[in-house]
C-alpha positions in Angstrom: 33.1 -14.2 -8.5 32.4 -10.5 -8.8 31.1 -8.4 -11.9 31.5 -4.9 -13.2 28.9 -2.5 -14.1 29.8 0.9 -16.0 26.9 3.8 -16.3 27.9 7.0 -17.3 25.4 10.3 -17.2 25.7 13.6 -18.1 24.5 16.7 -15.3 23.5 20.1 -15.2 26.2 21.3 -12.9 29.6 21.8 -12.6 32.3 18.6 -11.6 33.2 20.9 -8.2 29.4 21.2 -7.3 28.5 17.4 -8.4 31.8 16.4 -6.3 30.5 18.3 -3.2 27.3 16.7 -3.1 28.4 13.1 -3.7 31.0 13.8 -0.6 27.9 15.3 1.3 27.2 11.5 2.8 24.6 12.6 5.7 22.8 14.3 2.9 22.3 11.2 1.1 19.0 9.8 2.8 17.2 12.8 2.0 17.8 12.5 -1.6 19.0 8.4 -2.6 16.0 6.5 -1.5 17.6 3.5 -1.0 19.5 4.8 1.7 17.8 4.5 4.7 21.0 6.1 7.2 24.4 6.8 6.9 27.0 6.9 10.1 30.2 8.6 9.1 33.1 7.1 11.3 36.0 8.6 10.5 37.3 11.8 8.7 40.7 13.3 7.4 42.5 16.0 8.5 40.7 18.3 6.0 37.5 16.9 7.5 36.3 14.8 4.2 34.5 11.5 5.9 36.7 8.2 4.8 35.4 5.3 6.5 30.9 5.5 6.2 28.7 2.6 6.9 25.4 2.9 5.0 22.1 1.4 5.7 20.1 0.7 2.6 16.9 -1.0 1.1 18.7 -3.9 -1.4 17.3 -7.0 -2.6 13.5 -6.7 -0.5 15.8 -6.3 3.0 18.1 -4.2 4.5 21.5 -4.5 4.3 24.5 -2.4 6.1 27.9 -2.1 4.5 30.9 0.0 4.7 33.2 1.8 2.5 36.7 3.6 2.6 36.8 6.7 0.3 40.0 7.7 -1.2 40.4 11.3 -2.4 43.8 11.2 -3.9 41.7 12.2 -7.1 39.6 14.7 -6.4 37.5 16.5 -7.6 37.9 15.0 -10.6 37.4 10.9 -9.1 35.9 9.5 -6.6 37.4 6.1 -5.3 36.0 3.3 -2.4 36.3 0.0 -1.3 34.5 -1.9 0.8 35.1 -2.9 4.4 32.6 -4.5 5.7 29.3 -5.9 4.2 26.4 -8.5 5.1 25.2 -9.4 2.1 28.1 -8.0 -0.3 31.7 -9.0 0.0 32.9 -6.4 -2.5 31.5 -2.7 -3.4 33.7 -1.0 -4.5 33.3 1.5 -7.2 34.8 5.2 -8.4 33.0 8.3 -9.6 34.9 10.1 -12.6 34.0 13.6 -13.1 34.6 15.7 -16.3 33.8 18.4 -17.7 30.9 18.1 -20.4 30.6 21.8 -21.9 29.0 25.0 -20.3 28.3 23.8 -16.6 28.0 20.1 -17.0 29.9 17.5 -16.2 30.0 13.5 -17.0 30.2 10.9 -15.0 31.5 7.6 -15.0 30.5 5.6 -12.5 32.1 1.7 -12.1 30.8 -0.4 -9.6 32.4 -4.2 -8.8 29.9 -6.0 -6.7 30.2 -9.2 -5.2 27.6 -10.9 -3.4 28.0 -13.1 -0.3 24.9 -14.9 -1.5 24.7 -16.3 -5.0 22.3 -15.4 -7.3 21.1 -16.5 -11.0 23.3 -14.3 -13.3 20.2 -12.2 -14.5 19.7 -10.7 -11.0 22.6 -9.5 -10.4 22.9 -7.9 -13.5 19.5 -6.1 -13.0 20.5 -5.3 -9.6 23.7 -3.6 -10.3 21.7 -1.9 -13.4 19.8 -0.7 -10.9 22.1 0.6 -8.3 24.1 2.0 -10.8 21.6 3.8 -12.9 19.4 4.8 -9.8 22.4 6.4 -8.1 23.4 8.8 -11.4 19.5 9.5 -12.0 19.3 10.4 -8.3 22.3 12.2 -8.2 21.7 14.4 -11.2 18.0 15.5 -9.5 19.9 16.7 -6.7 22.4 18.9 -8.5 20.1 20.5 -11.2 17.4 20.8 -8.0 20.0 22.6 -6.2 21.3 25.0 -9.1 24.7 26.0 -10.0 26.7 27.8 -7.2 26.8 31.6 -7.5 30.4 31.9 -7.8 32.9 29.3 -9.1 36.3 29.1 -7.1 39.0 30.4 -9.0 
């Protein structure tokens, strides 16, 4: 059985530049501190990575997964699904992006997690609270740290 988790936060930066550093994967374990390394495996042919496996802190251990990232939306929607997991059999999730007013944008993020291992109900919901809300909190650090890009493409 798998649940669904739904945060949504709003940034200081524009949907292009939040979109560019959620895509920026070998950035992530300088800025999500649950990711401890990131390997990306494969890439398409205009050199986005689609196939990553992470190595992150979850549940007092480490656990390694992988995910497929589809770009069919972009920028405006970010979409994975698992491949491979040891402790999760499902983690898949998408990133919606929209514009929220002068430079902002909000984001949606939905996350279905299910666990190889079964824990009490409670848990799980504060886990995926956690991943959820850790990953937007982080996420909007880096992009208001970083500042708006000097020039928006046209």
């Amino acid at each position: 059985m798998h649940d669904e988790v739904t945060e949504r936060m709003v940034i200081g930066g524009t949907p292009e530049h939040c979109f560019a550093v959620l895509t920026d994967f070998e950035s992530y374990p300088q800025w999500a501190a649950d990711i401890k390394a990131v390997d990306v495996a494969q890439r398409d042919e205009q050199g986005r990575a689609t196939r990553v496996t992470f190595r992150a802190a979850a549940f007092g251990r480490s656990t390694s997964y992988t995910l497929l990232y589809d770009y069919s939306g972009a920028p405006g929607e970010l979409t994975w699904v698992q491949v491979d997991g040891d402790l999760t059999r499902r983690l898949d999730g998408t990133y919606i992006l929209e514009p929220a007013g002068e430079g902002a944008t909000e984001i949606r993020y939905d996350l279905v997690v299910e666990l190889k291992v079964p824990l009490p109900g409670f848990v799980k919901r504060r886990a995926e609270g956690r991943i959820t809300g850790t990953a937007l909190r982080e996420l909007k650090a880096r992009v208001e740290a970083a500042g708006r890009p000097l020039a928006e493409p046209h």
